[in-house]
C-alpha positions as CSV (number, residue, x, y, z in Angstrom):
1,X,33.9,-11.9,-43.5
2,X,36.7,-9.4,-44.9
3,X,35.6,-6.5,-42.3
4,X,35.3,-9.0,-39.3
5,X,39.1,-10.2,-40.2
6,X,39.9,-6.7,-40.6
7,X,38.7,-5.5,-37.2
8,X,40.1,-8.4,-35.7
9,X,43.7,-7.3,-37.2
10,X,44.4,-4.4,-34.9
11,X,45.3,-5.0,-31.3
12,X,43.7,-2.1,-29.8
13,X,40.3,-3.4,-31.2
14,X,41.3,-7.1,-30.0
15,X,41.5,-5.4,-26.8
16,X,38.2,-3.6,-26.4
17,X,36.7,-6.9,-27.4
18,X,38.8,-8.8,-24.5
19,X,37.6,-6.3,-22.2
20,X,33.7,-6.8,-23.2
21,X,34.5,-10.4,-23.2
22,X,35.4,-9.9,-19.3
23,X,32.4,-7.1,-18.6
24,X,30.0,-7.0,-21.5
25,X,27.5,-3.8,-21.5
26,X,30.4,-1.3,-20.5
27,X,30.3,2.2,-21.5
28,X,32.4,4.7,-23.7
29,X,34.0,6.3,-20.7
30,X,34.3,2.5,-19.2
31,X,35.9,1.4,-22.4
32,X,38.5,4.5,-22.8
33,X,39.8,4.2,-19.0
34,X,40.5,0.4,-20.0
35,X,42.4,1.1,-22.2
36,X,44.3,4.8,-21.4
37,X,43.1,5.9,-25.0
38,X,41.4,9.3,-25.9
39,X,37.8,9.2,-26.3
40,X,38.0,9.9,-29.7
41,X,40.5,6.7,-30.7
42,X,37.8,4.7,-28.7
43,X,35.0,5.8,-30.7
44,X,36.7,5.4,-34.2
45,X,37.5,1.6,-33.1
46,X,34.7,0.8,-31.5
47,X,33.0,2.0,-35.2
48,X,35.2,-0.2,-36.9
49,X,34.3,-3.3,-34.6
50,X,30.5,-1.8,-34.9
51,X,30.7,-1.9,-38.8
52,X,31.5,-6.1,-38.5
53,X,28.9,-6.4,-36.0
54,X,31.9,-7.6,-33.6
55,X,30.1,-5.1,-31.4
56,X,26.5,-4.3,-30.8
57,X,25.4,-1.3,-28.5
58,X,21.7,-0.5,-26.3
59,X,20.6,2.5,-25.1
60,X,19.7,3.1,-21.6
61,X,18.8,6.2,-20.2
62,X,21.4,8.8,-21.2
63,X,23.8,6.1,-21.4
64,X,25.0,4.0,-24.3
65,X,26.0,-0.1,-23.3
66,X,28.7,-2.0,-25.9
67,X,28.3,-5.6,-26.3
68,X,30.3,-8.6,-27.7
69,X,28.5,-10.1,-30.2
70,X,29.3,-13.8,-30.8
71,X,27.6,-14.7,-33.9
72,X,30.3,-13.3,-36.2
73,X,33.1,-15.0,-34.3
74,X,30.7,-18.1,-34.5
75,X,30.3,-17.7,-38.4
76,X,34.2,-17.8,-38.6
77,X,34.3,-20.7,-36.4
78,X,31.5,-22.6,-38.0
79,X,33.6,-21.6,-41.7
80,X,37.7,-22.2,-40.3
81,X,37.5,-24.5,-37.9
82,X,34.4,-26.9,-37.8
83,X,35.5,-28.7,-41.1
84,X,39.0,-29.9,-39.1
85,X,37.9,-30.7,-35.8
86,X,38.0,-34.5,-34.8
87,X,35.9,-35.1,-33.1
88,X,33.8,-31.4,-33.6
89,X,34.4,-30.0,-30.2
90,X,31.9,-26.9,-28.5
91,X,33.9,-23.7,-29.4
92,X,35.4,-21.7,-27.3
93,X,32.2,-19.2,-27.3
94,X,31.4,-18.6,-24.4
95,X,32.6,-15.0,-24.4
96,X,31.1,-13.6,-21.0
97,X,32.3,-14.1,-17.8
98,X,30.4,-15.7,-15.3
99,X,29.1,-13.4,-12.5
100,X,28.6,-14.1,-8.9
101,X,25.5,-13.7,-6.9
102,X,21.8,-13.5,-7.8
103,X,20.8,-9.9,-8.9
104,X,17.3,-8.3,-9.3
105,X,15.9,-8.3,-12.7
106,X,17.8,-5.7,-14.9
107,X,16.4,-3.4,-17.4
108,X,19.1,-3.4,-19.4
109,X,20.5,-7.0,-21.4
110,X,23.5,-8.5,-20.5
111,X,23.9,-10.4,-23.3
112,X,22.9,-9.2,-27.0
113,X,23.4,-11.1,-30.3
114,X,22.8,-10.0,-33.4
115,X,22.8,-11.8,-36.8
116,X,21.6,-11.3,-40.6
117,X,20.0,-13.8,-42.3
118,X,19.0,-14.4,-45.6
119,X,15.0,-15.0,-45.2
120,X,11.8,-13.4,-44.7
121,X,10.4,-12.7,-41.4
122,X,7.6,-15.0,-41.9
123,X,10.1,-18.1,-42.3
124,X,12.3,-16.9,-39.5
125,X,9.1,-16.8,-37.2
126,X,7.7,-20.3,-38.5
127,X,11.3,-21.5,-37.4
128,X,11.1,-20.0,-34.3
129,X,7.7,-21.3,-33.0
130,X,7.5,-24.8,-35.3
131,X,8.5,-27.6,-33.0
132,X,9.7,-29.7,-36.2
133,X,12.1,-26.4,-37.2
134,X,13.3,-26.1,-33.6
135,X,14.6,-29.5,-33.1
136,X,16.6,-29.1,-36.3
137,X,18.6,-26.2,-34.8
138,X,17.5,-26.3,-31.2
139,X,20.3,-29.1,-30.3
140,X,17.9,-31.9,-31.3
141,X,14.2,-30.0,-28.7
142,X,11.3,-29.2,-29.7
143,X,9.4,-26.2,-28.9
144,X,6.1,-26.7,-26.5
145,X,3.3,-24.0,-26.2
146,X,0.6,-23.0,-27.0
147,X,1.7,-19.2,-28.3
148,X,0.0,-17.3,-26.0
149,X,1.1,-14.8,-22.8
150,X,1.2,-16.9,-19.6
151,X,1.6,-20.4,-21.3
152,X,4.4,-22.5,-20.6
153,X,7.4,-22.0,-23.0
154,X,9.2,-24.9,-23.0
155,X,11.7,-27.2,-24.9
156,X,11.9,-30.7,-24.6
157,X,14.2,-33.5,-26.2
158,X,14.0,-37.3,-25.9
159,X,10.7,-37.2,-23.8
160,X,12.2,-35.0,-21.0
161,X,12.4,-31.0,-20.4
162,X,15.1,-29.3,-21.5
163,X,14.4,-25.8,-20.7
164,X,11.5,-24.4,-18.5
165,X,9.4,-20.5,-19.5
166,X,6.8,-19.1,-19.8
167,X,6.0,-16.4,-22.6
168,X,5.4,-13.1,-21.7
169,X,5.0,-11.5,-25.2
170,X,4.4,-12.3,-28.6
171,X,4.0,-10.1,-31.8
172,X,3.9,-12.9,-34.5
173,X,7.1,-12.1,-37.2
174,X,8.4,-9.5,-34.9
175,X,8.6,-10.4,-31.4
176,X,8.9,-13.1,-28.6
177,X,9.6,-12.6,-25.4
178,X,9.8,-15.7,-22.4
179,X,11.5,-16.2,-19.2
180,X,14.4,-19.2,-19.3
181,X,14.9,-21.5,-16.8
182,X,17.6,-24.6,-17.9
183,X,16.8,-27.7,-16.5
184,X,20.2,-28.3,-16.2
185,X,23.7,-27.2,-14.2
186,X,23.0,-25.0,-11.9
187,X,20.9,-22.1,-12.1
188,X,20.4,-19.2,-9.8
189,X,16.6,-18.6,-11.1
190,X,14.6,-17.6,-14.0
191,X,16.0,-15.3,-16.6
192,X,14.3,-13.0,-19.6
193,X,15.3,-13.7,-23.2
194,X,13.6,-12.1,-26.2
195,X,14.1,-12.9,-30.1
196,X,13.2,-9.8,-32.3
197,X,13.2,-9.9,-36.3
198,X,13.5,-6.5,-38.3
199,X,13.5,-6.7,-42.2
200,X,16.4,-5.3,-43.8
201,X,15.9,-5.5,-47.9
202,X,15.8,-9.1,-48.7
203,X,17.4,-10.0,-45.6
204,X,16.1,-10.0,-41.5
205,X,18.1,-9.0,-39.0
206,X,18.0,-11.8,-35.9
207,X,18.6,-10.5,-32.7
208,X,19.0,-12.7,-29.2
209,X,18.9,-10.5,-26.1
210,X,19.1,-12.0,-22.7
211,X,18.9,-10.0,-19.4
212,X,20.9,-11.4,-16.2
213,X,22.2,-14.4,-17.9
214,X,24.7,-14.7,-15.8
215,X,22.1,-16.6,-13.5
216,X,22.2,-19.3,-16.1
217,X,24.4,-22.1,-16.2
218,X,27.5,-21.7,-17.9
219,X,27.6,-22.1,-21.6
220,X,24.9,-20.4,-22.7
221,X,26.1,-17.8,-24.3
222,X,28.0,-20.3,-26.6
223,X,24.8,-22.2,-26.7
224,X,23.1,-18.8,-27.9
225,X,25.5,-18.2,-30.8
226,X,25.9,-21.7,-31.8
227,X,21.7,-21.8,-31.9
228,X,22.0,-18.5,-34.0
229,X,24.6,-20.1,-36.8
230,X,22.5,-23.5,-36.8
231,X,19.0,-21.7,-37.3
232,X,20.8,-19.4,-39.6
233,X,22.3,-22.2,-41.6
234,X,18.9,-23.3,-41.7
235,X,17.1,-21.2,-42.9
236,X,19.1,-19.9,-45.7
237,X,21.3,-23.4,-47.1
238,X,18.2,-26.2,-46.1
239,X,20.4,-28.2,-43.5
240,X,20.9,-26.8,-39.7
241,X,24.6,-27.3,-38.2
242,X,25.0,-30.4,-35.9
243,X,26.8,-29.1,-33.0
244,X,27.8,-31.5,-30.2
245,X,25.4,-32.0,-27.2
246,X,27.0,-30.6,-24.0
247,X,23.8,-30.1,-22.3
């Protein structure tokens, strides 16, 4: 908590998060003509940000893509702010702009999250693919499928579906990959989203990556980082965060 309030102190850093907030994925070179900085002032905030996980970065080709990452500004939210809302209002999360326009599968995410949670892998995976544990978390679904490539993937609450998929990969306490189709707003077509767990000492780190999400309706990359905090809640205090339904 200390370093995220840190990196949030300084206004240049503020301001390379508001400009991934309006075009997540950039580049260094995209990032330092934003902001008429060197290069090398660039790098030593964006390393600042990086250290409180503010900002995550992927690898594609010979180019390296910076992205917000919510769950920290969630944790602060979920700490400051829940406790004095009335009623709990959805928080102002969702961090990405909306794009225009249907697009071709991309190879690289538009939307990372990453989060560290106090857990083994093997209870983050039972959480992940036990319908009971989902609809703690999940905002009130439960998780359908059978676990295996080409199934359906799908979450349903109250007797009717919630979200549409089917899974596409599965490495049991490592990896899950499904396409994500909301069955609600309005949305431009099925997406790809993909939870991976990685050890680290006695704690795992969680990460949410979701290519073209700007096909899906709007909110769901609050609805991601507000999933993230509940199933992180969860998992390491016994009770899941009881956000408001908005979907």
């Amino acid at each position: 908590m200390d370093a995220i309030f840190k990196a949030l102190s300084d206004p240049t850093r503020r301001g390379l998060l508001d400009s991934l907030r309006g075009k997540d994925g950039q580049t260094l070179t995209e990032l330092e003509a934003g902001l008429g900085m060197t290069r090398f002032g660039v790098m030593k905030h964006l390393a600042v940000l990086e250290e409180a996980n503010l900002v995550v970065t992927r690898k594609a080709g010979r180019f390296k893509h910076h992205y917000l990452n919510p769950a920290p500004i969630q944790e602060v939210a979920d700490r400051w702010i829940a406790p004095y809302a009335k009623p709990a209002a959805r928080f102002a999360m969702d961090l990405k702009a909306t794009l225009e326009g249907p697009t071709a599968m991309t190879e690289r995410p538009t939307f990372v999250l990453e989060t560290f949670i106090r857990t083994t892998p093997e209870k983050l995976w039972e959480a992940l693919v036990n319908p009971e544990k989902t609809q703690l978390y999940y905002y009130g679904s439960t998780l359908k499928s059978d676990l295996k490539p080409g199934s359906p993937f799908q979450y349903f609450r109250d007797g009717e579906l919630l979200l549409d998929g089917e899974l596409v990969e599965i490495e049991p306490n490592r990896k899950l990959v499904s396409t994500f189709l909301p069955n609600w707003g309005e949305s431009k077509g099925a997406t790809r989203v993909t939870f991976s767990i990685e050890p680290a000492g006695d704690v795992c780190k969680f990460t949410i990556t979701h290519h073209d999400i700007d096909k899906a309706p709007p909110g769901v990359t609050s609805g991601w980082a507000q999933i993230a905090s509940s199933l992180k809640s969860l998992l390491e205090t016994g009770e899941a965060i009881a956000y408001p339904r908005t979907m």
